[in-house]
DOLO-976860 format. One record per residue: residue number from 1; residue in three letters; x, y, z of N, C-alpha, C, O in turn. Coordinates in pm, 1 decimal, decimal comma. Layout:
// DOLO-976860
(atom NUM ALA (X Y Z) (X Y Z) (X Y Z) (X Y Z))
...
***
This chain:
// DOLO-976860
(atom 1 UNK (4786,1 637,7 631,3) (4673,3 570,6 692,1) (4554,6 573,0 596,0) (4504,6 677,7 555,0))
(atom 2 UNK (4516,0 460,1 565,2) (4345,5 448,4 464,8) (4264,5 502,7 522,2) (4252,9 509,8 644,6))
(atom 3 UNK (4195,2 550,2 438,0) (4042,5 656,8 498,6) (3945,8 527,0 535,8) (3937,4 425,6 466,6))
(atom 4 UNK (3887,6 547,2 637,4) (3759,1 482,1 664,3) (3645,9 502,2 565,3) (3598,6 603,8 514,5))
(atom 5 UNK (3615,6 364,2 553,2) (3488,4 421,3 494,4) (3324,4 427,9 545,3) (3270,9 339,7 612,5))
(atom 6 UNK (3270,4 529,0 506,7) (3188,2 564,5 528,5) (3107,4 471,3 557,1) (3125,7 364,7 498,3))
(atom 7 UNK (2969,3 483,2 675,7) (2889,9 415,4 688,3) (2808,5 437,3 578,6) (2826,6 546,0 523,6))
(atom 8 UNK (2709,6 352,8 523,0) (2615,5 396,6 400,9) (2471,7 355,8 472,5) (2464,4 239,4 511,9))
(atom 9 UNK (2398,2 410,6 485,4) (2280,7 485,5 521,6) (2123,6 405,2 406,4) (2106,2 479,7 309,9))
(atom 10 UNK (2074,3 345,0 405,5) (2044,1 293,5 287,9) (1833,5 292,0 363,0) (1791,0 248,7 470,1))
(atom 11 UNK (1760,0 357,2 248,7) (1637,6 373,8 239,6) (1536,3 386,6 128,8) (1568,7 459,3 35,0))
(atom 12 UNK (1452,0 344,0 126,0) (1379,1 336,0 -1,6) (1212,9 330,7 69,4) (1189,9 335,1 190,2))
(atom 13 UNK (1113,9 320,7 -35,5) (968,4 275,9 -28,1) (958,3 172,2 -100,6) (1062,0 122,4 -144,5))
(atom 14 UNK (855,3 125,0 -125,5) (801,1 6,5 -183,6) (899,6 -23,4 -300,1) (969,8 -122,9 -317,8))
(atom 15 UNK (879,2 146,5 -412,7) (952,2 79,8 -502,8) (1046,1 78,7 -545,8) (1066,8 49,1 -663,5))
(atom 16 UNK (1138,8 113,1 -457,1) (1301,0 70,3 -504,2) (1356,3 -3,2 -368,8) (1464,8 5,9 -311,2))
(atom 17 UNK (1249,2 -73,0 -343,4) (1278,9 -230,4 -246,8) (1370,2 -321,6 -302,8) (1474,3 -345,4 -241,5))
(atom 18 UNK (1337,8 -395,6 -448,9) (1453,5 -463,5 -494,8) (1546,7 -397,4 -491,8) (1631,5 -436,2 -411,4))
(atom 19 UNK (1582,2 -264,8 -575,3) (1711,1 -206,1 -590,7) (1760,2 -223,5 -498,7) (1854,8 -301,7 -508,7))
(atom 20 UNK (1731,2 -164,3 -348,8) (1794,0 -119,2 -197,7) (1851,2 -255,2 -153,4) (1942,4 -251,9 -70,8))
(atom 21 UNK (1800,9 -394,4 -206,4) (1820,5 -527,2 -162,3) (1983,2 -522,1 -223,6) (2086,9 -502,9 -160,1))
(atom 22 UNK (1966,6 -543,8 -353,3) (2068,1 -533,2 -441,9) (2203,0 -466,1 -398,4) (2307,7 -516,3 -357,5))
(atom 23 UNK (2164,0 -329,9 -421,8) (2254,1 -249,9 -383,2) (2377,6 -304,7 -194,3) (2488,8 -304,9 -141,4))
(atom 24 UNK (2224,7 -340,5 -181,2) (2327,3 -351,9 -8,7) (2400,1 -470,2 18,9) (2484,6 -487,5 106,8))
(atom 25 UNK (2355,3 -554,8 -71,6) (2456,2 -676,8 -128,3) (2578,5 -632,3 -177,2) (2683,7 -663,9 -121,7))
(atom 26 UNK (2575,3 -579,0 -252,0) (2715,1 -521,3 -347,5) (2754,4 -440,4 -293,8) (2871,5 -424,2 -328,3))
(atom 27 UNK (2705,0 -326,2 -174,8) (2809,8 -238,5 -60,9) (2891,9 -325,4 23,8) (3012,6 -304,3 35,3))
(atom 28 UNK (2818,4 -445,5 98,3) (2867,1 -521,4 163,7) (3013,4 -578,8 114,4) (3123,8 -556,8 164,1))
(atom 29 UNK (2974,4 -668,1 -11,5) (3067,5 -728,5 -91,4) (3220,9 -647,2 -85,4) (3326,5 -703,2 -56,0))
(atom 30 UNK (3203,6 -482,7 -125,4) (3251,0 -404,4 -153,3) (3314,5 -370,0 1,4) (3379,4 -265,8 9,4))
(atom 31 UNK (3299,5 -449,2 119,5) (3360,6 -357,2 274,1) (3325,9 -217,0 335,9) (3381,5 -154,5 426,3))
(atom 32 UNK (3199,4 -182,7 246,4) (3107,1 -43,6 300,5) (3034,1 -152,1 487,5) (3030,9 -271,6 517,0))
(atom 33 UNK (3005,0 -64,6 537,7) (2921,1 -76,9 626,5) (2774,6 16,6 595,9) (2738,4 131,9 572,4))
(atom 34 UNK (2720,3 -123,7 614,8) (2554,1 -75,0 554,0) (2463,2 -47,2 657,5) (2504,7 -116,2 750,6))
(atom 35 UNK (2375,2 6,3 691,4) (2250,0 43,2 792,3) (2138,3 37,1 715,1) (2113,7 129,6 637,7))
(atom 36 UNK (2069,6 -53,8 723,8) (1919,3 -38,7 661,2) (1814,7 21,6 727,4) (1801,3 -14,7 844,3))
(atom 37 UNK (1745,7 94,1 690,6) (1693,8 216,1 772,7) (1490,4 194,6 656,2) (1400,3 278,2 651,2))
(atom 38 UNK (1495,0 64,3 593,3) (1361,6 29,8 525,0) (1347,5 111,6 423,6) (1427,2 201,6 397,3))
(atom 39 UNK (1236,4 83,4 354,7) (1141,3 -18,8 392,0) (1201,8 -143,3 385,1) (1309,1 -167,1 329,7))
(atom 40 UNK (1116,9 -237,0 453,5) (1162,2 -401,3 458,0) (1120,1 -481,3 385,4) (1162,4 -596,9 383,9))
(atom 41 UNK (1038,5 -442,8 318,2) (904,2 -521,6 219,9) (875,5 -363,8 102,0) (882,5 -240,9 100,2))
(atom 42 UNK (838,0 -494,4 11,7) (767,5 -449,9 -102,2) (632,6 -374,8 -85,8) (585,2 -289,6 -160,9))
(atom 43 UNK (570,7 -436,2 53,7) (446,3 -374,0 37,0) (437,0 -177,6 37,4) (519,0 -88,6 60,0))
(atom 44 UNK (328,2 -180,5 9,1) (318,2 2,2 -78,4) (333,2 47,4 119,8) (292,6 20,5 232,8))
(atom 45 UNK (435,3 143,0 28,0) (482,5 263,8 181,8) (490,2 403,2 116,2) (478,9 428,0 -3,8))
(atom 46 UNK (511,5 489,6 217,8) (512,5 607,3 179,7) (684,9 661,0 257,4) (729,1 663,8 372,2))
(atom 47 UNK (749,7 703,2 94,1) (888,8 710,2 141,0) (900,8 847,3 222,2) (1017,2 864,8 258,5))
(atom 48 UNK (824,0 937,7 256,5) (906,1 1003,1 364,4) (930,7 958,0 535,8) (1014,6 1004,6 612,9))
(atom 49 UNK (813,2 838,1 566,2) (881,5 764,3 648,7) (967,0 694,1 653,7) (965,9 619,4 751,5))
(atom 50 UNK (1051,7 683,6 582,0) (1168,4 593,9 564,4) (1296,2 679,5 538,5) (1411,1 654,4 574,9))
(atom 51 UNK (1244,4 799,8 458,3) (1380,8 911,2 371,5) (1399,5 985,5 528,8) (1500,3 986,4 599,6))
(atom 52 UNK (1297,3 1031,7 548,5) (1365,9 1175,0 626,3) (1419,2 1101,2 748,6) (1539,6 1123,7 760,5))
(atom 53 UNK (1379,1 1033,6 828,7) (1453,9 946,8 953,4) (1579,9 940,1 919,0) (1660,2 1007,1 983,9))
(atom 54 UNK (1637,4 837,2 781,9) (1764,0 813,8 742,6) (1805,1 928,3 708,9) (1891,5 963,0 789,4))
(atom 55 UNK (1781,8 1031,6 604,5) (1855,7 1158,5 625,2) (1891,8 1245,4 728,4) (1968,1 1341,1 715,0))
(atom 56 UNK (1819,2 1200,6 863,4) (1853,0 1265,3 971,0) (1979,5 1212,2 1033,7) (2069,1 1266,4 1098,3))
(atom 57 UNK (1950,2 1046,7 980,1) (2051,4 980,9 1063,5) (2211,8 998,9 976,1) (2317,6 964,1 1028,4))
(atom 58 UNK (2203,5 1050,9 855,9) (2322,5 1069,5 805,3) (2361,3 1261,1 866,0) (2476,8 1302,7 874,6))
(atom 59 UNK (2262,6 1329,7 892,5) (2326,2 1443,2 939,1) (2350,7 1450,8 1044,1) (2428,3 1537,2 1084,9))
(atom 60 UNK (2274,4 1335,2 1147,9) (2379,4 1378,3 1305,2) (2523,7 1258,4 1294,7) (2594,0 1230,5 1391,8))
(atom 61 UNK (2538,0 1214,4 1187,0) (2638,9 1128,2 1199,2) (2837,5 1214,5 1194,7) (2947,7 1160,5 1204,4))
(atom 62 UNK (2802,4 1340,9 1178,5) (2855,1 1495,9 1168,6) (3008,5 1388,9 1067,8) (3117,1 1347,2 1107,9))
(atom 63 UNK (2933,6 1381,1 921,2) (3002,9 1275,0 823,5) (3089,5 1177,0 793,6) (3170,9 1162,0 702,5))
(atom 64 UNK (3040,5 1078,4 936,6) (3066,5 952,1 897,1) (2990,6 875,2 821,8) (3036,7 771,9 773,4))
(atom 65 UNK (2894,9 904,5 806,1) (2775,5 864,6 735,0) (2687,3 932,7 592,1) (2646,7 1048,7 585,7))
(atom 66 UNK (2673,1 835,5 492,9) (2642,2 895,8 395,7) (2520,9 833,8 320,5) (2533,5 711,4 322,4))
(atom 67 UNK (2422,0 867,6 263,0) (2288,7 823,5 267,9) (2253,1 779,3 101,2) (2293,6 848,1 7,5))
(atom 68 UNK (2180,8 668,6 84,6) (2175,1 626,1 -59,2) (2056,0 569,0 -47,4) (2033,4 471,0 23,6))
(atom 69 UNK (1947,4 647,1 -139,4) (1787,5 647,1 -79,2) (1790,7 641,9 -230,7) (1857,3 688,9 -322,9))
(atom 70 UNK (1623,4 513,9 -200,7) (1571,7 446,4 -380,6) (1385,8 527,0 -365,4) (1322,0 567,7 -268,3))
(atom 71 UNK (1368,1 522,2 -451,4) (1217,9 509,9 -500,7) (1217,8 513,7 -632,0) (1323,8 503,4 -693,8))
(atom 72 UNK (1069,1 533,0 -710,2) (1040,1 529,9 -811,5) (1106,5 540,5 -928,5) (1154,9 469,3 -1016,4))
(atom 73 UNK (1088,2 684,8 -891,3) (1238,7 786,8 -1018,2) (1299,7 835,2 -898,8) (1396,6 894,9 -945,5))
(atom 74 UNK (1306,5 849,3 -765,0) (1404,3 903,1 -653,6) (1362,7 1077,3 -655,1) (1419,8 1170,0 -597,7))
(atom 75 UNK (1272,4 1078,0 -721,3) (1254,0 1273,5 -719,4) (1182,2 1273,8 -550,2) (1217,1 1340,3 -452,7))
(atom 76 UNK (1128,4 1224,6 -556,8) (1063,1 1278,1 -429,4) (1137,6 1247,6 -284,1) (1139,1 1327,1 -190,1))
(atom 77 UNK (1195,3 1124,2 -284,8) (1309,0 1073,4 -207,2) (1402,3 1178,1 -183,4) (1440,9 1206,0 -69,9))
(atom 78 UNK (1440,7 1237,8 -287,6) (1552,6 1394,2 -306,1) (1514,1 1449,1 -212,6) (1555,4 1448,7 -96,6))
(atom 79 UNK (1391,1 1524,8 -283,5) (1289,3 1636,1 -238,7) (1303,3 1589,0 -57,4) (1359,0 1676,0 9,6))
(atom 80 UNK (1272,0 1501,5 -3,4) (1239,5 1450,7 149,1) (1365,5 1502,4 190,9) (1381,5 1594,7 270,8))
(atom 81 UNK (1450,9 1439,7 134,0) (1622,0 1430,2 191,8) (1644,1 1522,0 217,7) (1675,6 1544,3 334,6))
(atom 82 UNK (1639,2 1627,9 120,2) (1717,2 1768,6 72,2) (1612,6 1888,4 216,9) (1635,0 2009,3 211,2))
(atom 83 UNK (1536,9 1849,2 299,7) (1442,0 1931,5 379,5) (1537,9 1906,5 507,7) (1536,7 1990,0 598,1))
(atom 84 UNK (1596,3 1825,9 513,8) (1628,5 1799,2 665,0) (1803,4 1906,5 679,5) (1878,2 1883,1 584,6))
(atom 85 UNK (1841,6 1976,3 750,3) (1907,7 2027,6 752,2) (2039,6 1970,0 753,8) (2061,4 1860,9 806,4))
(atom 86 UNK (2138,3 2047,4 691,7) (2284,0 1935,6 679,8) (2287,0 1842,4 578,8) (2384,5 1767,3 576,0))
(atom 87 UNK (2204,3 1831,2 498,1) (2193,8 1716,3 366,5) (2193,9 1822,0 275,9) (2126,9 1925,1 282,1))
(atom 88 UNK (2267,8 1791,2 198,4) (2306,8 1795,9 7,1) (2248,2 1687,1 -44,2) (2312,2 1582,4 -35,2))
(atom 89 UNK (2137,7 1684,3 -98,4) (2058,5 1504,6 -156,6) (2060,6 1594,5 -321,2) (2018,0 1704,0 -357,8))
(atom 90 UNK (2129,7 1487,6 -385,3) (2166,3 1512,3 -541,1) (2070,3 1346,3 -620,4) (2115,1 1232,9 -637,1))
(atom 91 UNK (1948,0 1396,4 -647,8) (1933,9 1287,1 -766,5) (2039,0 1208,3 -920,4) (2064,4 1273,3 -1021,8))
(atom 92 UNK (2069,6 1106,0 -904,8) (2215,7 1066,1 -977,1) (2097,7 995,6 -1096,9) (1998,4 930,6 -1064,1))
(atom 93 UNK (2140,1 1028,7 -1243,7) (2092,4 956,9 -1321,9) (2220,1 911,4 -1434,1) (2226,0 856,0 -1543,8))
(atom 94 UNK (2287,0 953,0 -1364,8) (2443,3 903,8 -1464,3) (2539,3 944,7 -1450,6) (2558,1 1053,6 -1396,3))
(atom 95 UNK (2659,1 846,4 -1510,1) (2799,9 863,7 -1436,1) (2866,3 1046,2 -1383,2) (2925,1 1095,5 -1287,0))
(atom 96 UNK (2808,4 1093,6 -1520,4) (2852,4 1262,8 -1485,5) (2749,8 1345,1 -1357,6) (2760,4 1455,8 -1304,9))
(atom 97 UNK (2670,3 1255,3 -1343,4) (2611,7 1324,2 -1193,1) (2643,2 1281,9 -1129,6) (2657,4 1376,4 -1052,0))
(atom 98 UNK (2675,8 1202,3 -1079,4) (2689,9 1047,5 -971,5) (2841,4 1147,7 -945,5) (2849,3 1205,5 -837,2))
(atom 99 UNK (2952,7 1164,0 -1043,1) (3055,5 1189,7 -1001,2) (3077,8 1357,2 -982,7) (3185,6 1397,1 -938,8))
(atom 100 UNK (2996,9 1429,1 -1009,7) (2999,3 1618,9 -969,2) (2911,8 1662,9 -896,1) (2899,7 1785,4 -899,3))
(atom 101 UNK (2829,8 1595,4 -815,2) (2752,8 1570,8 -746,4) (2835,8 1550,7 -594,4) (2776,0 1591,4 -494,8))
(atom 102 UNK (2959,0 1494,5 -578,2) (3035,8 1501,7 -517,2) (3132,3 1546,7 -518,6) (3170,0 1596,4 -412,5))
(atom 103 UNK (3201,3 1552,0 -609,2) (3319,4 1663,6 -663,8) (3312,2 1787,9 -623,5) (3388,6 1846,3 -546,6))
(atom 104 UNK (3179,9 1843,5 -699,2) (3172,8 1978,9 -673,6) (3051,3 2020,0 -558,3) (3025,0 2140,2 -557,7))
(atom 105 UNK (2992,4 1955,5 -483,9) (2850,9 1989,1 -436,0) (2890,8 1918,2 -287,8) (2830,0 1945,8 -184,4))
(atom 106 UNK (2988,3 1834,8 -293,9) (2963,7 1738,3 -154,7) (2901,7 1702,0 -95,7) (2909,1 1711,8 26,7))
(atom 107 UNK (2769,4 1615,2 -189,8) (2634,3 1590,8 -153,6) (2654,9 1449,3 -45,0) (2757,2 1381,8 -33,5))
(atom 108 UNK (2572,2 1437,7 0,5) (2608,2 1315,0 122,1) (2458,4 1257,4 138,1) (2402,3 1197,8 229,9))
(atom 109 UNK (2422,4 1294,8 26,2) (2289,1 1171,1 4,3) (2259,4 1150,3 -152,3) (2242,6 1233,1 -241,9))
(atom 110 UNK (2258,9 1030,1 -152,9) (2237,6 1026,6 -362,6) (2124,7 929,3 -364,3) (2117,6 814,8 -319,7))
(atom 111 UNK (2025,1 1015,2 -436,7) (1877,5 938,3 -496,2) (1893,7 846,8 -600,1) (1989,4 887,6 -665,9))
(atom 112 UNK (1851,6 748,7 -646,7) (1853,8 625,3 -750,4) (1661,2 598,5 -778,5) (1575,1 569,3 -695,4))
(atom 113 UNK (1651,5 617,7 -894,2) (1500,7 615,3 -940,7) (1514,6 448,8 -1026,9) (1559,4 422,0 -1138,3))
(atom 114 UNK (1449,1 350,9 -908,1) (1411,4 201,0 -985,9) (1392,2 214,4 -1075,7) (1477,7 165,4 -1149,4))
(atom 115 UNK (1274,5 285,8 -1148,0) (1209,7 260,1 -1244,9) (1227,3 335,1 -1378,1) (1155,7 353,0 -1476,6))
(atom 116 UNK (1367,6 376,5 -1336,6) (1482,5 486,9 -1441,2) (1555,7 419,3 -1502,7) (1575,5 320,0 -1432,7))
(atom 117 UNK (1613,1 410,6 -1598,5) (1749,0 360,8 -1658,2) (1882,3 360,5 -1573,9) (1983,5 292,8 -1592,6))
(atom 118 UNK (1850,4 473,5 -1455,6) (1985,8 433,1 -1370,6) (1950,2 319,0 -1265,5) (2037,9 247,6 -1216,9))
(atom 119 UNK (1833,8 308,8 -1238,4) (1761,5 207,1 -1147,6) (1800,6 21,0 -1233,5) (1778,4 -79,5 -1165,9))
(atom 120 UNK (1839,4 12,1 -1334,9) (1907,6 -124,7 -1318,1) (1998,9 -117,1 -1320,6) (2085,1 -43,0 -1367,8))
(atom 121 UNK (1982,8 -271,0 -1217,6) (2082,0 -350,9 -1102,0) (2235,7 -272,6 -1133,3) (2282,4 -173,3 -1077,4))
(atom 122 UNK (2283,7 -341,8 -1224,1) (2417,6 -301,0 -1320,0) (2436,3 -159,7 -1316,2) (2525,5 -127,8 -1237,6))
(atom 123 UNK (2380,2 -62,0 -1376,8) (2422,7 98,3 -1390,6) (2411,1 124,3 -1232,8) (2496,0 193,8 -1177,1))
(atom 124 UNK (2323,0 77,2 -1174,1) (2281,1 143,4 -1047,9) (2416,9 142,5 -931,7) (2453,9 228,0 -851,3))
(atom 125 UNK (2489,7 -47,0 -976,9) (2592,3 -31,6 -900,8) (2744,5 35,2 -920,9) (2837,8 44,3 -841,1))
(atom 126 UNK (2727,7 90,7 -1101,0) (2848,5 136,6 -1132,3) (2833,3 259,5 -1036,9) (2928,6 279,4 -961,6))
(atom 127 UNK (2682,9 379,6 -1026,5) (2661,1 495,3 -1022,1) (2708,2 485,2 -884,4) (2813,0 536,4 -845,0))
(atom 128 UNK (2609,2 402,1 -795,9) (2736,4 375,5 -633,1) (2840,5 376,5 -620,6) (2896,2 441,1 -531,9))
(atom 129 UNK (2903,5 300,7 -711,0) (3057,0 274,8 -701,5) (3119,3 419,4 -685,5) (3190,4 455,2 -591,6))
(atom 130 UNK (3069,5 517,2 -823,3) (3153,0 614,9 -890,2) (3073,8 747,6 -754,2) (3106,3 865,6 -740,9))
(atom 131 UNK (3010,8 701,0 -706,9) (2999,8 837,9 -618,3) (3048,6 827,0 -485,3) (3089,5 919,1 -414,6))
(atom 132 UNK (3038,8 680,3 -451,6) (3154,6 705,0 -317,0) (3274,2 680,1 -337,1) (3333,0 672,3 -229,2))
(atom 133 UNK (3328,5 666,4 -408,0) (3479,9 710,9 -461,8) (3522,9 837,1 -496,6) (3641,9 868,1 -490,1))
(atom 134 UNK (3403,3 941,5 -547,1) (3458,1 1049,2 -563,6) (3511,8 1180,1 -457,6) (3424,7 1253,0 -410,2))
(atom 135 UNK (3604,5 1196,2 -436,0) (3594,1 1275,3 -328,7) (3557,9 1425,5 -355,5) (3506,0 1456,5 -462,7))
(atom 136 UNK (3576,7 1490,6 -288,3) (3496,1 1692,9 -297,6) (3604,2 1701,7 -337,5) (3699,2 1624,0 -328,1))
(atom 137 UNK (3593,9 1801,5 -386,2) (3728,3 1885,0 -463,6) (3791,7 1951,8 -370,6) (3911,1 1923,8 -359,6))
(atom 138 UNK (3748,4 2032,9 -298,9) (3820,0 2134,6 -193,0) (3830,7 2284,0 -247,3) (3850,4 2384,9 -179,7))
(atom 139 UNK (3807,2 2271,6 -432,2) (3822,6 2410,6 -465,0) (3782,9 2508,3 -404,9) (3683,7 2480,2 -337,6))
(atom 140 UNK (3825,8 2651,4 -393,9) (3781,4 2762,6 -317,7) (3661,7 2769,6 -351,1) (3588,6 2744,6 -255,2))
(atom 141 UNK (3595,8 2797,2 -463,9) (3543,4 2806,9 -494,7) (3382,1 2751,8 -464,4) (3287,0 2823,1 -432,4))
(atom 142 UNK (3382,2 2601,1 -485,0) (3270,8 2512,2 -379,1) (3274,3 2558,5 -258,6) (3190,0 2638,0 -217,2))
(atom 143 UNK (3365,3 2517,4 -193,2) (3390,6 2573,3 -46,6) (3270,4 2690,8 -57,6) (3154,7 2649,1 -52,2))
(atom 144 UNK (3289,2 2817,8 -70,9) (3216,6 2930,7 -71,0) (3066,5 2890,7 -123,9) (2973,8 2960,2 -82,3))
(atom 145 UNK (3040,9 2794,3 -203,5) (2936,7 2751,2 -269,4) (2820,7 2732,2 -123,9) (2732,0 2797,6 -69,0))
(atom 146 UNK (2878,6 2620,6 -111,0) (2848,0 2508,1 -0,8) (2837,6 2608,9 142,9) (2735,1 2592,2 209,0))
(atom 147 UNK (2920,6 2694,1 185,3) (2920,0 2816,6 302,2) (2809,5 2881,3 300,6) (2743,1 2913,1 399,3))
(atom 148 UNK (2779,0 2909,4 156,3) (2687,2 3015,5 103,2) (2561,9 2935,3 158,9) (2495,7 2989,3 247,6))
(atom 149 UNK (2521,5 2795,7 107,1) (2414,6 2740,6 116,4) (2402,6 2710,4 287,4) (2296,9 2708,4 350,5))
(atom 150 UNK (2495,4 2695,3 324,8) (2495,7 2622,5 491,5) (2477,2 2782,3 548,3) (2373,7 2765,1 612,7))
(atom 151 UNK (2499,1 2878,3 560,4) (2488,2 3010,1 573,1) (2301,8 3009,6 574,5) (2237,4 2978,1 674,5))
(atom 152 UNK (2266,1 3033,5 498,7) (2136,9 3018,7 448,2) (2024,6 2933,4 502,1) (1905,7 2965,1 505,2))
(atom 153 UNK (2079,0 2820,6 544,4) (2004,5 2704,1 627,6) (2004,7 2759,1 695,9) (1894,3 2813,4 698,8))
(atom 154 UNK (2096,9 2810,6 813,2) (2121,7 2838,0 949,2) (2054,8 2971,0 975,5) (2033,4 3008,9 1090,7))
(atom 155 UNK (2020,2 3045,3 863,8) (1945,6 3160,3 891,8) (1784,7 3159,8 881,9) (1710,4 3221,4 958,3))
(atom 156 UNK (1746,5 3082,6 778,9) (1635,5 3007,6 809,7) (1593,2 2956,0 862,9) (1470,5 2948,0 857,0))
(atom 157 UNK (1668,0 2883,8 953,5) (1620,7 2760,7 1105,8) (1608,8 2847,3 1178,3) (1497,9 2836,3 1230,6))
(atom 158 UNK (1676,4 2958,3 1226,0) (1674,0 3042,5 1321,4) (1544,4 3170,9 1316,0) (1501,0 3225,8 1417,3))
(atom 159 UNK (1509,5 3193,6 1209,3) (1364,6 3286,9 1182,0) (1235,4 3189,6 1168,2) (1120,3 3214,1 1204,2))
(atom 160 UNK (1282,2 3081,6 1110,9) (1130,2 2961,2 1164,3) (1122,1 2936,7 1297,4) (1010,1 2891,7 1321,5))
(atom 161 UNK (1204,1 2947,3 1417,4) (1173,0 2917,5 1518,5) (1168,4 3001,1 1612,7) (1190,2 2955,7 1725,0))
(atom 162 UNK (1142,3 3132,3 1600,8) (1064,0 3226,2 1653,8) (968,3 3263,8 1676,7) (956,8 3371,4 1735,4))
***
């Protein structure tokens, strides 16, 4: 039986508006199912209204859903992603991140910086391509990685809300 594929989760600010256009053209093309989650326009926004909503919406999706958020250089987009609990957000600036980034980390949100060298059109859609194709490794090793870190969240959520 073929694996389903993932819903893709798709968010940006002002300026990786073209990219996010782009990109969701070529998921489509490709038989991803896309969710646009904005901005809708170019005009100037501030991406944690746009990042952290969609990163939420890829962690209660309990991983059918996987999140591909644009801005500038995508650092801060990360930074948003990576706060909400249940997200691994890995900034991708090339094929060897894009692909161990999932391999080894089983990140389920990948940043793209417009105004980066991975931010055109072309690299941007190889770096998509090559990260939802890659699957986690399963090594023992991650496993324990990834436990370690989800361990850690869960102990922190629980002493902040006391």
């Amino acid at each position: 039986m073929k694996k389903r594929s993932p819903i893709v989760c798709l968010a940006t600010d002002h300026a990786g508006f073209e990219l996010k256009e782009a990109v969701a053209v070529y998921l489509r093309r490709l038989g991803y199912p896309v969710r646009d989650l904005g901005a809708f326009s170019a005009e100037p926004s501030d991406y944690p209204a746009f990042i952290i909503p969609a990163a939420e919406a890829v962690a209660r999706s309990s991983g059918r859903a996987v999140g591909i958020f644009f801005g500038g250089s995508g650092i801060g987009e990360c930074l948003a992603a990576g706060k909400v609990m249940g997200i691994r957000s890995t900034l991708v600036y090339d094929a060897y991140s894009a692909k161990l980034s999932r391999e080894h980390n089983d990140a389920n949100v990948m940043c793209l910086g417009a105004r980066t060298p991975s931010g055109r059109p072309a690299t941007a859609r190889r770096l998509v391509r090559i990260w939802l194709t890659t699957p986690f490794s399963e090594a023992a090793r991650h496993r324990r990685r990834l436990k370690a870190i989800s361990e850690y969240e869960e102990r922190g959520r629980r002493v902040c809300r006391k």
